[in-house]
C-alpha positions as CSV (number, residue, x, y, z in Angstrom):
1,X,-4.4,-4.5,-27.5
2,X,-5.7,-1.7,-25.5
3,X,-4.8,-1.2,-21.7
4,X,-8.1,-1.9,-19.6
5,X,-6.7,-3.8,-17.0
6,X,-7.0,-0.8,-14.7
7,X,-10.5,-2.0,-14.0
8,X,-9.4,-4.7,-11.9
9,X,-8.2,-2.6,-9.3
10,X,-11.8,-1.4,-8.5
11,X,-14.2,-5.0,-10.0
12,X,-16.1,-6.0,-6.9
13,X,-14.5,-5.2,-3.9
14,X,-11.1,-5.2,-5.0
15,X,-10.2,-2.0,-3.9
16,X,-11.6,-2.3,-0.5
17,X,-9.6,-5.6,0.3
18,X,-6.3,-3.8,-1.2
19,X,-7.1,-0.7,1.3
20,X,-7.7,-2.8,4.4
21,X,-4.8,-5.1,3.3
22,X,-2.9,-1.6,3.8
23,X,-4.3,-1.4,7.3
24,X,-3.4,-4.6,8.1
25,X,0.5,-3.8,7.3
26,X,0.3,-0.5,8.9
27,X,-0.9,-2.2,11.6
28,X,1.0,-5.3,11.7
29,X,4.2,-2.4,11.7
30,X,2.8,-0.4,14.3
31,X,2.6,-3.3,17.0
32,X,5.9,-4.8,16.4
33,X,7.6,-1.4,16.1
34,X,6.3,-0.2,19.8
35,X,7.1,-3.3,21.2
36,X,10.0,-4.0,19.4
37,X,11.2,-0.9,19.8
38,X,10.6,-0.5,23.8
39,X,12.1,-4.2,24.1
40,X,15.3,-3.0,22.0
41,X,15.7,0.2,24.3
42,X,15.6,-2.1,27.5
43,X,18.4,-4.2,25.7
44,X,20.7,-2.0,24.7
45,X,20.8,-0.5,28.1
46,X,21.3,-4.3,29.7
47,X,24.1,-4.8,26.9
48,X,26.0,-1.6,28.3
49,X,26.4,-2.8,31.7
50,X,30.0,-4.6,31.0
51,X,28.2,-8.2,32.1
52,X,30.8,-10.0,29.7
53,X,27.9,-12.8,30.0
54,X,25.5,-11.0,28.8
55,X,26.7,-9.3,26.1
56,X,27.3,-12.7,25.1
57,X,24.1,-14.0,25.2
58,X,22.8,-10.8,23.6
59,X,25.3,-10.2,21.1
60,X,24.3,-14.6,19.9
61,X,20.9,-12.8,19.8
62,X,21.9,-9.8,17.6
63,X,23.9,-12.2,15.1
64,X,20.9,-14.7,15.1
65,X,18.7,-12.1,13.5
66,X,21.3,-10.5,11.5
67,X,22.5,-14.0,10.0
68,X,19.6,-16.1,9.5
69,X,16.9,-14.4,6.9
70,X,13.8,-13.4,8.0
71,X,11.9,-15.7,5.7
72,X,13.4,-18.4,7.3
73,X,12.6,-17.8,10.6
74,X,8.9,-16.5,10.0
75,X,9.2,-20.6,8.6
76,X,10.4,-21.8,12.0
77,X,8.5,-20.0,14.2
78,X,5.1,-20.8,11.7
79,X,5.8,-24.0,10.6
80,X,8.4,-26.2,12.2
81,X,8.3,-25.4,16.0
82,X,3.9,-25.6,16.4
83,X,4.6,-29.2,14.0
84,X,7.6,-29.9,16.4
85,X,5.5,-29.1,19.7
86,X,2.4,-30.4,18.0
87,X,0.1,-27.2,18.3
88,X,-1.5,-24.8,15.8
89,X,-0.6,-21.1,15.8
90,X,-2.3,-18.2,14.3
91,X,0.0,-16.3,11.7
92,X,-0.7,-13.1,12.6
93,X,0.4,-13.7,16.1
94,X,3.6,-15.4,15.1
95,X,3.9,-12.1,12.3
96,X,4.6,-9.8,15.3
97,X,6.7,-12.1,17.5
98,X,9.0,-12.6,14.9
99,X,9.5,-8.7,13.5
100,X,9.5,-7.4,17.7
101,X,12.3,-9.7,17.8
102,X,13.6,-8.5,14.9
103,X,13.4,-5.3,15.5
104,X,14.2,-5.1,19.5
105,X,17.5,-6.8,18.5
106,X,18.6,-4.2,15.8
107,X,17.0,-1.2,17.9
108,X,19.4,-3.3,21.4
109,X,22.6,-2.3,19.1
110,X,21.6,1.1,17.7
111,X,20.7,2.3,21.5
112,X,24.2,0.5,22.6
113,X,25.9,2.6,20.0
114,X,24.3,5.7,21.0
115,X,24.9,5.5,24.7
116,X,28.5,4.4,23.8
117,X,28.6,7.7,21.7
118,X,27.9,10.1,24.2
119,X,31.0,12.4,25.2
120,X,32.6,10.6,28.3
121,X,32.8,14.5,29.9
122,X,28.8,14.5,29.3
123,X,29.1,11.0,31.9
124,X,31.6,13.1,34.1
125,X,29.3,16.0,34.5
126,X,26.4,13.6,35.5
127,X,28.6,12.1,38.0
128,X,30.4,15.3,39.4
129,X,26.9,16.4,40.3
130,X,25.4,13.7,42.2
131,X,23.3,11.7,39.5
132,X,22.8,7.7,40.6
133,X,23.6,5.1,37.6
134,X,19.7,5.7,36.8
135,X,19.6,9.2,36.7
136,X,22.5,9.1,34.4
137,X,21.0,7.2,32.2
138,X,17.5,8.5,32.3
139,X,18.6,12.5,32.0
140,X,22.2,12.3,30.2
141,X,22.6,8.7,28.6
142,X,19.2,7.6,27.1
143,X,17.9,11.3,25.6
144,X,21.4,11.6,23.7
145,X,21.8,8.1,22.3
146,X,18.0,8.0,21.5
147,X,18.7,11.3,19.3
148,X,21.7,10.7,17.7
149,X,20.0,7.4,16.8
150,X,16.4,8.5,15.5
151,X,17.4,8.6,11.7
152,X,18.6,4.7,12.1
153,X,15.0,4.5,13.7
154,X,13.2,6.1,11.2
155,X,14.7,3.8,8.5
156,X,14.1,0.6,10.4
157,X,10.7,1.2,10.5
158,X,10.9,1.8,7.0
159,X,12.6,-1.2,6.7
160,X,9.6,-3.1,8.5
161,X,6.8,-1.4,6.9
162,X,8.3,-3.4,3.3
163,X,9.4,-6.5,5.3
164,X,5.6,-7.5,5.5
165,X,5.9,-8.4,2.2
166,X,7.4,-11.4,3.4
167,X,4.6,-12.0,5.3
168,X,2.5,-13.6,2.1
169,X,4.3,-16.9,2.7
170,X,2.8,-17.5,5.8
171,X,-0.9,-16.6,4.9
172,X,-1.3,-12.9,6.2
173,X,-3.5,-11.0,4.9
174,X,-1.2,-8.1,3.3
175,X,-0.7,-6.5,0.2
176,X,1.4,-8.9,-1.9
177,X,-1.3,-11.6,-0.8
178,X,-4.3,-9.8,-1.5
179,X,-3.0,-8.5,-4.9
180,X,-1.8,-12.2,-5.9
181,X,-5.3,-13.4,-5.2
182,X,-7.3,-10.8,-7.3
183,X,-4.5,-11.4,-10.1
184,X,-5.6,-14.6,-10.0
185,X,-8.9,-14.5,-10.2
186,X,-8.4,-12.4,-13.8
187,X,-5.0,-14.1,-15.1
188,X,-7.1,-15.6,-18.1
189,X,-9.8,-12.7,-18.6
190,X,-7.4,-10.1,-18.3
191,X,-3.7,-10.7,-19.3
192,X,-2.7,-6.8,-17.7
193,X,-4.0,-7.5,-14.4
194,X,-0.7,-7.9,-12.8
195,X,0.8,-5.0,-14.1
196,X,-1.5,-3.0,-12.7
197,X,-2.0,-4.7,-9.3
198,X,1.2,-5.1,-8.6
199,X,1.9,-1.5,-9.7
200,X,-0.9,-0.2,-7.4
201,X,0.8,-2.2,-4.5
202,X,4.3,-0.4,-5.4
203,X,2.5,2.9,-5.2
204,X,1.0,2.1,-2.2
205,X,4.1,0.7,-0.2
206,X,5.7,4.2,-2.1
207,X,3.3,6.7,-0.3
208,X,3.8,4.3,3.2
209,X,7.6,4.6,3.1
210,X,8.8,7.9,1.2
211,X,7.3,10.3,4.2
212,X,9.2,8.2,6.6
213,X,12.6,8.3,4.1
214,X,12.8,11.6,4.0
215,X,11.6,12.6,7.5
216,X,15.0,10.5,8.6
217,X,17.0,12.4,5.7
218,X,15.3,15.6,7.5
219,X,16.4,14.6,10.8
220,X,19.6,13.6,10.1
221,X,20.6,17.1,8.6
222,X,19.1,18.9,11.6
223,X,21.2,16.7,13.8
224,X,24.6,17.7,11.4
């Protein structure tokens, strides 16, 4: 049987909806990554202050998000808590409270790392000539973490950038949605349609995250 299921991809307005479904990722990604990044920043400088109870609290936080899939908790904060507290929630909102969570508590132990990387004589210098705890951070501490850690940065937004995929299960509007509905619609007319729908998607998630994959490897070997 011959291949003509590449017609799918532009029927209607099929295309159109797969191309904003790519700015709704991109943007989705954007949001959550400035926030989540800023938040992540602020957190991993609290988390180096030797509060034993904070680092507690934070490092709960951290484990939280590292343990507990993200599926599952796009599911909690969607469905469970607004059923719990009896109050409807828009999914897009939830979307980016969820990933800047995410994200703010893996960027909280990247910048930790960092700062906790930084030569101790780099501190001593900082010290010797006069720098306050803020000025040491600001000029010696927070530019040298925040560039030994950029690669790890560039990958986690990678990392979000595919995530949204997830985000299908709680009725976004992205890619994996948008291509499941126009397979749908042709599952019986045309039996091909999800090979090549789902194979646009792939390219598409492809050009999104290969720039960003080998901008980090780029950036990694300057910093070597």
């Amino acid at each position: 049987m011959q291949l003509t299921g590449y017609r799918v991809l532009f029927e209607g307005n099929n295309f159109q909806r797969l191309m904003s479904a790519v700015g709704q990722v991109i943007s989705l990604s954007l949001i959550s990554l400035v926030i989540g990044l800023t938040l992540g920043i602020i957190i991993g400088i609290v988390r180096t202050s030797g509060n034993k109870i904070i680092n507690f609290i934070f490092k709960i936080y951290l484990e939280v998000f590292r343990i507990v899939p993200l599926l599952v908790l796009l599911f909690v904060f969607y469905y469970i808590l607004p059923e719990s507290f009896n109050h409807e929630v828009d999914n897009r909102q939830v979307a980016i409270l969820v990933f800047v969570l995410w994200i703010s508590a893996e960027m909280s132990d990247l910048v930790r790392s960092g700062i906790k990387s930084v030569p101790q004589s780099q501190v001593d210098i900082g010290k010797s000539i006069g720098f306050s705890k803020f000025q040491l951070y600001y000029y010696v501490l927070i530019p040298q973490a925040l560039r030994a850690i950029l690669p790890s940065v560039i990958n986690l937004s990678t990392r979000v950038i595919k995530t949204t995929s997830l985000l299908m299960m709680i009725g976004v509007t992205e890619l994996m949605r948008v291509g499941t509905q126009i397979i749908e619609n042709y599952v019986v007319s045309e039996p091909t349609a999800s090979l090549w729908v789902y194979g646009f998607i792939f390219f598409l998630y492809f050009i999104l995250c290969y720039p960003l994959s080998k901008l980090a490897q780029y950036v990694q070997r300057k910093a070597t």
